[in-house]
C-alpha positions in Angstrom: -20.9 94.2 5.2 -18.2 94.9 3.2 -14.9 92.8 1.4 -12.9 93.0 -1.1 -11.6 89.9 -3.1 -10.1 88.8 -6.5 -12.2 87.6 -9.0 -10.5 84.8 -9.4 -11.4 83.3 -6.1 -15.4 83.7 -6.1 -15.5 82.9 -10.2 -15.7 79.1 -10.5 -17.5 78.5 -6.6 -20.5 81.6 -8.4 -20.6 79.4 -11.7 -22.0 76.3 -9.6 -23.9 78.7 -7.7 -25.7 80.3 -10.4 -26.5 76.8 -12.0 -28.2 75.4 -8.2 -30.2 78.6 -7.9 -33.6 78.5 -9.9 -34.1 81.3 -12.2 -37.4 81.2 -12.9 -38.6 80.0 -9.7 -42.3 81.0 -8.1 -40.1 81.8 -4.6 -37.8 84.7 -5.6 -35.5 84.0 -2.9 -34.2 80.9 -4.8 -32.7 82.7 -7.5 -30.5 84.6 -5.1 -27.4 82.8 -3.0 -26.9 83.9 0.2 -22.9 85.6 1.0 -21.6 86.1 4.4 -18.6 87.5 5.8 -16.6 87.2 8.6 -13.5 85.8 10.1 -11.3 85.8 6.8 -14.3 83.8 5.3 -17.0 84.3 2.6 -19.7 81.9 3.5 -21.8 81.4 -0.7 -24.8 79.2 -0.9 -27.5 78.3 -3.4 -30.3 76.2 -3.3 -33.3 75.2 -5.4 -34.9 73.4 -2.5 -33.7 69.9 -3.7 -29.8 70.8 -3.7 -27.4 73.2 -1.5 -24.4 74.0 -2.5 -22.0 76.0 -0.1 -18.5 77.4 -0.5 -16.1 79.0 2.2 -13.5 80.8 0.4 -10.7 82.5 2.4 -11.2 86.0 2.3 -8.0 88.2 4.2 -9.6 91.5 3.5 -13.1 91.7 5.5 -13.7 95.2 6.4 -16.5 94.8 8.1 -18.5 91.6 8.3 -22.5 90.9 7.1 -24.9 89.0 4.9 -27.1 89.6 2.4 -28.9 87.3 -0.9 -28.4 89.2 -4.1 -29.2 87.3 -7.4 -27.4 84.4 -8.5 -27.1 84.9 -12.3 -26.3 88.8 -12.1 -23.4 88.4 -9.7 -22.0 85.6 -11.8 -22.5 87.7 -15.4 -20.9 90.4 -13.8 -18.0 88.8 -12.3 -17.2 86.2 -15.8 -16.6 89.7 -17.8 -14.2 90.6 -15.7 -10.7 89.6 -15.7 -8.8 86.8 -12.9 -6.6 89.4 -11.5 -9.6 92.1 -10.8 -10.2 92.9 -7.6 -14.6 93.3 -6.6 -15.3 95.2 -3.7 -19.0 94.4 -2.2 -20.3 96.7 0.4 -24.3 96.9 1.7 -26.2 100.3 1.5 -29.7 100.8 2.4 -30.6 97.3 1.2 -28.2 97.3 -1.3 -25.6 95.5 -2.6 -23.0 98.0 -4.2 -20.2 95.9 -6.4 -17.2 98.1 -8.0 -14.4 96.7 -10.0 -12.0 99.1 -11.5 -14.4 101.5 -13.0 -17.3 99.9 -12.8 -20.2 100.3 -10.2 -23.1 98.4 -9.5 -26.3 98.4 -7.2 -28.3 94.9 -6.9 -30.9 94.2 -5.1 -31.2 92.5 -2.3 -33.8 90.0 -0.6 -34.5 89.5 3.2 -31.9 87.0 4.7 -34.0 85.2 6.8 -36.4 84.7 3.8 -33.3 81.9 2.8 -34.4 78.3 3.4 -31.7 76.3 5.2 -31.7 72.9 4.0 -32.0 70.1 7.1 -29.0 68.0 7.7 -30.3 63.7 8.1 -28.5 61.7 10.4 -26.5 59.3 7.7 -26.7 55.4 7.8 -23.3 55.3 5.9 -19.5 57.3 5.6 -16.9 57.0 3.3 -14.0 59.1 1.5 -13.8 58.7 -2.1 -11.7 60.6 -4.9 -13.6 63.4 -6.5 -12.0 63.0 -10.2 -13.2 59.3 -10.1 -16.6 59.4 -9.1 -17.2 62.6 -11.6 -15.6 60.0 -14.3 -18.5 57.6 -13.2 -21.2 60.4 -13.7 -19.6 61.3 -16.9 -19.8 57.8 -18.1 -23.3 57.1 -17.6 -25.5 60.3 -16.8 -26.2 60.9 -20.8 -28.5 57.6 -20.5 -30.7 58.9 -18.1 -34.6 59.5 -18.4 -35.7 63.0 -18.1 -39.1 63.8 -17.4 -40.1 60.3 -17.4 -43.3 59.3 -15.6 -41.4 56.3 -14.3 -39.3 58.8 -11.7 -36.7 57.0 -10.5 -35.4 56.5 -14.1 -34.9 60.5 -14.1 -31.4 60.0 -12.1 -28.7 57.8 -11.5 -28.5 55.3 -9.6 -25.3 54.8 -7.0 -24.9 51.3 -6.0 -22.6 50.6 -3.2 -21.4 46.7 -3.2 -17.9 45.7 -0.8 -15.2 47.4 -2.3 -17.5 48.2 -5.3 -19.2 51.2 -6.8 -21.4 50.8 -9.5 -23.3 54.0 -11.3 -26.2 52.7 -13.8 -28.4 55.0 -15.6 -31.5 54.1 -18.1 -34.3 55.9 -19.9 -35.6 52.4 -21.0 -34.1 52.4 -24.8 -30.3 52.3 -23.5 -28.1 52.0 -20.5 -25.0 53.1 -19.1 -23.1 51.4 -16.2 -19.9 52.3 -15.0 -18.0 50.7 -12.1 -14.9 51.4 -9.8 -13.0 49.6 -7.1 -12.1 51.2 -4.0 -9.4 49.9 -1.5 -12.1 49.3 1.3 -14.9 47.3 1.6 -18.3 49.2 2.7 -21.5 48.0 3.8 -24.1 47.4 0.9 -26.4 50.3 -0.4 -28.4 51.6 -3.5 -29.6 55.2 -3.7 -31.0 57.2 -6.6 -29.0 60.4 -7.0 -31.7 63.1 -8.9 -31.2 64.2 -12.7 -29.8 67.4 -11.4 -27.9 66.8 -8.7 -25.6 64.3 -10.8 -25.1 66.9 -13.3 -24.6 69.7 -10.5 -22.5 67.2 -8.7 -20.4 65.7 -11.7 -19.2 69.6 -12.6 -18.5 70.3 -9.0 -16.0 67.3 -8.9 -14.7 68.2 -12.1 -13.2 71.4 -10.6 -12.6 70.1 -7.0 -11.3 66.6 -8.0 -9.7 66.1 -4.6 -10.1 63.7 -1.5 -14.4 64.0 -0.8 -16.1 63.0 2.2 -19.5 60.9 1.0 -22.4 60.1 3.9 -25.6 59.2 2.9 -29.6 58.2 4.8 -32.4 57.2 3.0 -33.8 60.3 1.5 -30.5 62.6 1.3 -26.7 62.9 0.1 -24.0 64.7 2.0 -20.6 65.4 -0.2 -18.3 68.0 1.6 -14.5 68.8 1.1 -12.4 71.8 2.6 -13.7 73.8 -0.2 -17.9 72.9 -0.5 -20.7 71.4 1.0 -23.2 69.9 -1.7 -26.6 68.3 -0.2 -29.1 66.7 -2.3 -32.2 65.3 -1.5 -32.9 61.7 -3.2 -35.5 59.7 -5.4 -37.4 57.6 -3.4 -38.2 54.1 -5.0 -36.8 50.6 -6.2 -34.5 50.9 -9.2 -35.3 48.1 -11.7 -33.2 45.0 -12.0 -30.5 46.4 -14.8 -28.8 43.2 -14.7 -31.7 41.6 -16.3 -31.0 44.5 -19.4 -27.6 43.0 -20.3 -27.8 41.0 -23.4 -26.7 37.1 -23.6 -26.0 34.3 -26.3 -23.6 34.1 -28.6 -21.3 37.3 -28.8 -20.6 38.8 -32.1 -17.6 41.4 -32.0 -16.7 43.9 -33.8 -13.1 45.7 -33.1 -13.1 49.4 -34.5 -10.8 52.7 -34.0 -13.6 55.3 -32.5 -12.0 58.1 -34.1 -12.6 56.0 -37.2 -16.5 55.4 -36.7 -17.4 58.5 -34.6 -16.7 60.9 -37.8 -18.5 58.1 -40.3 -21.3 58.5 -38.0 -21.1 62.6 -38.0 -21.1 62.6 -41.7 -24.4 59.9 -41.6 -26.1 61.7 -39.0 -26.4 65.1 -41.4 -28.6 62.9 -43.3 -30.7 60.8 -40.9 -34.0 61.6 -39.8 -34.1 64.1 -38.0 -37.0 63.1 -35.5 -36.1 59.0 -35.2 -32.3 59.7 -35.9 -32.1 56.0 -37.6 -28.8 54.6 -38.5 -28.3 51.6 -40.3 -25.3 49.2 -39.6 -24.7 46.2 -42.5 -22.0 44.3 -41.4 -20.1 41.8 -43.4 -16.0 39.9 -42.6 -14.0 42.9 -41.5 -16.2 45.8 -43.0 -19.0 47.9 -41.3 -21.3 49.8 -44.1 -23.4 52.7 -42.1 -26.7 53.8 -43.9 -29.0 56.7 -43.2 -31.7 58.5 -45.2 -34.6 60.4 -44.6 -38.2 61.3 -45.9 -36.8 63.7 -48.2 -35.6 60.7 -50.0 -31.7 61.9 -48.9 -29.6 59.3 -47.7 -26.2 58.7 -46.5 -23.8 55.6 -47.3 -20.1 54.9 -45.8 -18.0 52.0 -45.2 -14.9 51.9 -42.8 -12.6 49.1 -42.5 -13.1 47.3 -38.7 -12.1 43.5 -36.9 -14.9 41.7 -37.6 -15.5 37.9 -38.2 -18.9 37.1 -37.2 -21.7 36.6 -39.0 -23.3 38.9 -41.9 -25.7 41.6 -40.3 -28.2 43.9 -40.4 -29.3 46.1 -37.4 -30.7 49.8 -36.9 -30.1 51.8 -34.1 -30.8 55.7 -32.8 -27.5 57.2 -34.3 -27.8 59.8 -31.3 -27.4 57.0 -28.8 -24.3 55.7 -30.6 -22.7 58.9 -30.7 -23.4 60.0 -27.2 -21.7 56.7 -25.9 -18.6 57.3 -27.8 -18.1 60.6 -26.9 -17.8 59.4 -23.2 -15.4 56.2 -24.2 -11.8 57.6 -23.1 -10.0 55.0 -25.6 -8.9 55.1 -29.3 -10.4 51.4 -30.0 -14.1 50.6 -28.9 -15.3 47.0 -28.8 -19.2 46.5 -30.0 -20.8 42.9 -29.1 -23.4 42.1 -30.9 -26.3 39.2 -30.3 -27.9 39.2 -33.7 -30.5 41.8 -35.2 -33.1 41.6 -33.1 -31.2 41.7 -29.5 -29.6 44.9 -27.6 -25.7 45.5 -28.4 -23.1 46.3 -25.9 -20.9 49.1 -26.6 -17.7 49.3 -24.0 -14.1 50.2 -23.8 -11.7 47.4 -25.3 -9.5 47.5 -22.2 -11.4 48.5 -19.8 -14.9 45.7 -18.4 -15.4 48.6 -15.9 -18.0 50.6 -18.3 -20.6 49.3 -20.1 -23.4 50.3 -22.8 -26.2 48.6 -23.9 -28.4 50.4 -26.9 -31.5 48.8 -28.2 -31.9 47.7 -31.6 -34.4 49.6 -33.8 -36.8 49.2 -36.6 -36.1 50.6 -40.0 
């Protein structure tokens, strides 16, 4: 084997790459990807066991074709120091992988190609296209509420709900949720699946830098998402998702009306002196002005109030700052609307213009 190419070709497909592969994996083969060339393409994959992830980048100067698996983090260390314009050569020598670029000269080693698992392809119940940039916007909007590590599995992901011409993306570790929803201009069949902790994340920065047109099939147990540029397979979490609809609060809505630039920085300033292991916030609300309290067992505490629309009822509730903050940081508007259903009762955080996305934090004691 042996190619030469710019580095600004291989740089963002080995940046995915190196996040699939497992570094500290028991099966050394998974920390390598797997390159082949021939016929003006380099073949890349990665996998962990649980994703693949495969590029085809056009490659016009294949001097003689190959394949080899050479680690996945050492490639992509050495390729981000280098400059767009640069041009890698990578040759094999006596089970070796030999990478120059200008004056540099590396050897890496190599592992046995046919010691590379191949992930097996279902046959899919279901086909669709979708736009890339929009379901990454869904993953962004409601991944940050997901479970990790939680005994109840099939909280550790997301879950992809498929109704007409509606997709739904809903994520909860029990103490908040996150549902996000867009319409398409087709109506498909009905379907739930629960897309895996990793492969959302994996998945939501691979769409973030191949936004285009992606073809979507899916079968009980895996997820298929190919374009011209990747091939991204994932298996899924078996299980029932709970009834989120049951989650959303209900009664009489209180609502507050604020500028998020306004309230994110009040919270900043709070959240230096909150508790640093229940990360309590206080919210006081009173006509048209929102006092937020903090303090912590050192006896600090923190006190701030910001001018907001607000003509409901006087009210105390206390909530995990860190939850507030995470779901404003995803909110892509200058004014947020918070709904409120008294003290004791979850509140709904969501975009003023915008039903499509949804929070709901739980209260908490203080």
């Amino acid at each position: 084997m042996n190619f030469k190419i710019s580095k600004s070709k291989i740089s963002e497909p080995l940046s995915l790459l190196a996040s699939v592969a497992e570094s500290r994996q028991s099966i050394p083969i998974l920390s390598n990807i797997y390159i082949k060339a021939e016929n003006d393409l380099i073949s890349l994959i990665a996998t962990d066991l649980e994703i693949e992830l495969s590029f085809k980048v056009a490659c016009e100067n294949i001097i003689e074709p190959g394949e080899t698996t050479v680690s996945a983090k050492k490639i992509f260390d050495l390729t981000r120091s280098l400059n767009d314009e640069t041009s890698l050569e990578f040759s094999l020598k006596e089970n070796q992988l030999i990478v120059t670029a200008l004056k540099f000269n590396g050897e890496f080693a190599t592992l046995p190609i046919q010691d590379f698992p191949v992930v097996e392809i279902d046959n899919f119940d279901l086909e669709t296209q979708l736009n890339g940039k929009v379901l990454a916007g869904l993953i962004e909007q409601t991944s940050f509420a997901m479970a990790s590590q939680d005994v109840r599995y099939y909280l550790n992901g997301i879950l992809v709900e498929i109704e007409g011409s509606n997709v739904n993306l809903v994520a909860t570790d029990g103490h908040r949720l996150a549902w996000a929803s867009e319409t398409l201009d087709k109506e498909l069949s009905e379907s739930k699946l629960i897309l895996p902790r990793k492969s959302a994340l994996e998945l939501q920065k691979l769409l973030n830098l191949f936004p285009g047109e992606i073809n979507l099939s899916f079968s009980s147990n895996q997820i298929l998402i190919f374009s011209d540029e990747f091939r991204f397979v994932s298996k899924l979490i078996e299980g029932n998702y709970p009834d989120y609809q049951k989650v959303f609060p209900s009664g009489e809505e209180q609502i507050l009306k604020v500028e998020k630039s306004l309230i994110q920085t009040a919270l900043n300033r709070a959240s230096v002196l909150s508790n640093e292991k229940y990360r309590g916030v206080k919210f006081v609300l009173s006509k048209d002005n929102l006092k937020i309290c903090a303090n912590n067992p050192s006896k600090e505490s923190a006190e701030e109030e910001i001018s907001v629309d607000y003509s409901g009822d006087d009210l105390e509730i206390g909530f995990n700052i860190g939850y507030i903050q995470e779901s404003l940081s995803v909110i892509n508007n200058s004014e947020i609307d918070f709904v409120f259903f008294g003290s004791e009762n979850s509140c709904i955080i969501k975009n003023k213009e915008n039903d499509n996305l949804v929070h709901v934090i739980m209260p908490m004691r203080l």
